[in-house]
DRENTIKOL-982134 format. One line per 4 residues: number of its first residue (from 1); their letters; for each residue x, y, z of C-alpha. Coordinates in steps of 0.02 Angstrom, whole numbers, plus 50000, padded with zeros to 5 digits. Layout:
% DRENTIKOL-982134
NUM	A	X Y Z; ... .
% end
This chain:
% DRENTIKOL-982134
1	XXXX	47992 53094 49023; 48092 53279 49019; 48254 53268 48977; 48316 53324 49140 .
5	XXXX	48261 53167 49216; 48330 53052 49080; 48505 53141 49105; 48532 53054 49275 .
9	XXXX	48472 52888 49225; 48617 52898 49086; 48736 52943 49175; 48703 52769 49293 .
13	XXXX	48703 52669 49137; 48856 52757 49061; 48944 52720 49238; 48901 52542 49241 .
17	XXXX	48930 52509 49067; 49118 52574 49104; 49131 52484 49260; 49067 52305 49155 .
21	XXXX	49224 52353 49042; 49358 52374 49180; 49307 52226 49241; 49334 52127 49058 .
25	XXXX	49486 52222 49045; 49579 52185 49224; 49502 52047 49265; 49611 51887 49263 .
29	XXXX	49482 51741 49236; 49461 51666 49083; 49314 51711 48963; 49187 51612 49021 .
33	XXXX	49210 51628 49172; 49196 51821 49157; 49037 51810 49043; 48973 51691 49177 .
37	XXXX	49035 51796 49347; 48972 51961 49230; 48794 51912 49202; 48781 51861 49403 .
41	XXXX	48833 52024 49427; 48702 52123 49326; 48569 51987 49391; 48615 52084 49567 .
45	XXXX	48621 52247 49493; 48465 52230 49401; 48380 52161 49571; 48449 52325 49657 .
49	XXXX	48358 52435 49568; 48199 52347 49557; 48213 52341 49752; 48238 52539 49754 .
53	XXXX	48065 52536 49676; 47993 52414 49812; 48080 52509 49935; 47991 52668 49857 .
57	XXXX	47818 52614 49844; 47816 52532 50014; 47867 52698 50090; 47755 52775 49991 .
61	XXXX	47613 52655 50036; 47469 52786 50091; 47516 52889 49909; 47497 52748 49833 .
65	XXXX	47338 52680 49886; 47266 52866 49845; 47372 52889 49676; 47469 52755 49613 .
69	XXXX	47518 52869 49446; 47598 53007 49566; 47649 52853 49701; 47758 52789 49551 .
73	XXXX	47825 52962 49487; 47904 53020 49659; 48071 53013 49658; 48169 52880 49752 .
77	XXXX	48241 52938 49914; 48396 52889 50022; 48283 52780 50132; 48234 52678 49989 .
81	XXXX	48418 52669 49937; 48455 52610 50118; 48300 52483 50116; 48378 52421 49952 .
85	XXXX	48536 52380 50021; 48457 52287 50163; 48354 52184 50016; 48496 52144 49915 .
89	XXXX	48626 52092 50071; 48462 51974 50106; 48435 51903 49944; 48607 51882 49937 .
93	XXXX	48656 51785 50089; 48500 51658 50059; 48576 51651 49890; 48752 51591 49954 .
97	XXXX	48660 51486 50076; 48549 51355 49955; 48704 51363 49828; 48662 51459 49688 .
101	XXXX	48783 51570 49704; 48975 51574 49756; 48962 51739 49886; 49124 51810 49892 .
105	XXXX	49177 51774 49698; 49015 51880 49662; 49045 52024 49777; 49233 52035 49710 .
109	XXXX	49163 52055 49548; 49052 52186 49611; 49204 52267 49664; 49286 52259 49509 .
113	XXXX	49123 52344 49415; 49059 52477 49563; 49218 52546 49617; 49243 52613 49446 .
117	XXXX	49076 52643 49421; 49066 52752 49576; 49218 52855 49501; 49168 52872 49336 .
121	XXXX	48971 52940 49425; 49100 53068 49524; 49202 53128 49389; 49054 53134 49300 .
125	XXXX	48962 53252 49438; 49113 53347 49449; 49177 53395 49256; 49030 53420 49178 .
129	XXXX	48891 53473 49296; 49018 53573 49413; 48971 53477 49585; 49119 53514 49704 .
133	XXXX	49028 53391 49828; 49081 53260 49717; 49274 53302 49760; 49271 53226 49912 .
137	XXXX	49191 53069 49853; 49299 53057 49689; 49457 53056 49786; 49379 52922 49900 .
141	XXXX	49348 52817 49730; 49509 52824 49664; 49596 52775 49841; 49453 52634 49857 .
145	XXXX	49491 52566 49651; 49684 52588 49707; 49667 52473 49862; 49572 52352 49782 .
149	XXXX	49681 52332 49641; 49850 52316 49759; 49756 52196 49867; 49652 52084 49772 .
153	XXXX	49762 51957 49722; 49863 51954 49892; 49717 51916 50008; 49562 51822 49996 .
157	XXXX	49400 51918 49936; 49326 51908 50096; 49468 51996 50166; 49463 52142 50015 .
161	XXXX	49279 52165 50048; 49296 52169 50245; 49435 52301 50226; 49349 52415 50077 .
165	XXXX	49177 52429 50176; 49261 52506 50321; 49377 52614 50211; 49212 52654 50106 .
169	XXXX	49117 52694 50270; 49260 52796 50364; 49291 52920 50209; 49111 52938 50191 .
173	XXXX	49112 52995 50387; 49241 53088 50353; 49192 53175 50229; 49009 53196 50289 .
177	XXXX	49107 53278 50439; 49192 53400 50309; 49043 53459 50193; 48859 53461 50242 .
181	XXXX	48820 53302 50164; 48914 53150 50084; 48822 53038 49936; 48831 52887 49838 .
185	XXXX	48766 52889 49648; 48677 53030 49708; 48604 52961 49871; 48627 53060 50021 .
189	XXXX	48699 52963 50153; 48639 52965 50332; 48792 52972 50477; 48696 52834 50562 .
193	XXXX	48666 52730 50412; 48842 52741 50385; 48912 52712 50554; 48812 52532 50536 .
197	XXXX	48903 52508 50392; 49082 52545 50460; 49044 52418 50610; 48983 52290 50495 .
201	XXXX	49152 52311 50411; 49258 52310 50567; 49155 52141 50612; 49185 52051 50470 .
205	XXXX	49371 52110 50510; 49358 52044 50664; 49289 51863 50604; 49406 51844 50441 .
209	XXXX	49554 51868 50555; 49485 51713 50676; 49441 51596 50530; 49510 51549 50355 .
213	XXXX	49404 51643 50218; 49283 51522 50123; 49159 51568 49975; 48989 51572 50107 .
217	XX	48914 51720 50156; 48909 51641 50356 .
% end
């Protein structure tokens, strides 16, 4: 693999690795319950990125039935990275559903890990390889890891993710409306697919302010 292409996979790991540590550093459970909430937490990283490669080779289906080498070796695209998310939001709900996992404790410590993540990918694109798109997005970031911080232990994690997905989704519009493009870890994103994402938001809005928060994804 040429060492151009390894330099971006780094740079994910790097970002995740420093998200995992914010997360053991801010975090107020108790050991084992951070070992325990950590490892869910890479389970549904781990399970993103294998579904960017579903989402790859099934959009790549009639490549791959001619060349499976070259089918494999195209490079993932934002539609797989928007398939992805649709995968993982799945697995996750039927997750919460049967009981294996506790929803909203998950996706707060996905919060605590991608947030910084997502700065530390920005910063990244920024200092060192000179991207002034990433401005935008890194002062998005640091707003985003600001709220979540000042929030989290005033309201209930449903609330924190309702809120952060429209903020997330309105300064992504915004800034798409300012530059030619807006991206996340180096997927373009869409206005449409992000327009979905800030009504989604503003629904589950809507339905924590009629009902108590509880730890189901329903």
């Amino acid at each position: 693999m040429p060492a151009i292409a390894i330099i971006p996979i780094l740079l994910y790991v790097f970002s995740m690795i420093l998200g995992f540590a914010v997360f053991y550093i801010i975090s107020d459970l108790v050991k084992e319950q951070k070992k325990k909430q950590a490892g869910e937490a890479l389970s549904q990283i781990i399970n993103f990125v294998l579904f960017i490669w579903l989402s790859k080779i099934l959009l790549n289906l009639p490549l791959l039935l001619r060349d499976p080498l070259a089918a494999l070796a195209y490079p993932s695209g934002s539609q797989a990275f928007y398939l992805a998310i649709l995968f993982s939001a799945a697995l996750l709900f039927f997750s919460a559903r049967s009981g294996r996992i506790q929803c909203w404790q998950l996706i707060q410590t996905l919060l605590y890990i991608l947030l910084p993540a997502a700065f530390f990918y920005e910063f990244a694109q920024l200092a060192w390889f000179d991207d002034a798109y990433a401005f935008g997005n890194l002062i998005l970031y640091a707003v985003l890891v600001a709220l979540f911080l000042g929030l989290n232990d005033r309201v209930s994690p449903y609330a924190v993710g309702s809120v952060l997905l429209s903020m997330w989704a309105g300064g992504v519009l915004l800034i798409s409306s300012l530059q030619s493009y807006s991206s996340a870890f180096g997927y373009v994103m869409e206005p449409w697919f992000i327009f979905i994402l800030f009504t989604a938001g503003h629904f589950l809005i809507l339905l924590s302010s009629r009902r108590r928060a509880t730890n189901e994804c329903y």
